[in-house]
C-alpha positions, -999 to +999 in steps of 0.1 A: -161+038-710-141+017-727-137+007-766-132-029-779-106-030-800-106-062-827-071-067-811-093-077-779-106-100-793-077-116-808-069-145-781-105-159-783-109-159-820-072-180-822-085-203-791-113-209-809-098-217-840-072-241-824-100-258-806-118-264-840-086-270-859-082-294-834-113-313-839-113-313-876-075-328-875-087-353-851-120-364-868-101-367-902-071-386-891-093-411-872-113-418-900-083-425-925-060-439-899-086-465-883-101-504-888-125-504-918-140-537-910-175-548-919-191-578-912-227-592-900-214-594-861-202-556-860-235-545-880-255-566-858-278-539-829-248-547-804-214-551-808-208-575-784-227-603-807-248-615-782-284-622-791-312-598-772-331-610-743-365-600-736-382-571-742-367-532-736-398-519-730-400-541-696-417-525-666-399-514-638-416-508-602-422-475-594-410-482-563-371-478-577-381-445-589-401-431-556-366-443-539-347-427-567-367-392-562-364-398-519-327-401-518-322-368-538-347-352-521-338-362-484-301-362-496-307-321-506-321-317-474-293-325-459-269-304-479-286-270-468-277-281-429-240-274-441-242-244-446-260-232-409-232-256-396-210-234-407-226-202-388-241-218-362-219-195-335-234-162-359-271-175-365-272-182-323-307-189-307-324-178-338-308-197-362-310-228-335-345-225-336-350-222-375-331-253-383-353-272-357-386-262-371-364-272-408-357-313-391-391-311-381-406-312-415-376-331-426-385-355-400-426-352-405-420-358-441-397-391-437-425-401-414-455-397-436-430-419-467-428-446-439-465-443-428-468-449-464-452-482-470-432-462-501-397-478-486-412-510-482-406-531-509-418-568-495-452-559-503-446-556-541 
């Protein structure tokens, strides 16, 4: 087994110091170096100075989110067919057959959301 030494240590502890030096250097010579301006347009809630419209708190159809959560999940799906793509000569008949029974319930599942209406967005 082997013993740390401190001098093990020693390239870590100085990256890590540089880093922070770093930071420190940079936060303070930003802060002297840069625009001190004040006025009512930059202390107004945006920058930009134009006025707010509406309400943040709007509602958003749930229909952007179940679309949202479908792509990643159908868009996952599709990832782990890479992989037996990759093997398909090693996996053979066996591994054939799994990754039909897999775009099966891919396939079942994408039925059921259009059976659904979820995709359907004229009804809203």
């Amino acid at each position: 087994m082997k013993e740390f030494l401190p001098s093990d240590f020693l390239p870590i502890i100085v990256q890590l110091l540089a880093a922070i030096g770093f930071i420190v250097v940079t936060m303070f010579v930003t802060h002297a170096i840069g625009p001190k301006r004040s006025s009512s347009q930059k202390d107004a809630p945006f920058e930009c100075g134009i006025d707010s419209v509406g309400d943040a708190r709007a509602p958003i159809s749930i229909k952007y989110f179940l679309t949202a959560i479908l792509f990643v999940l159908f868009d996952v799906e599709v990832i782990f067919m890479y992989p037996w793509a990759v093997n398909f000569k090693k996996l053979g008949w066996f591994g054939f057959g799994e990754m039909v029974v897999f775009l099966a319930l891919l396939m079942a599942g994408f039925y059921y959301i259009i059976r659904k209406g979820v995709l359907n967005w004229e009804r809203d």
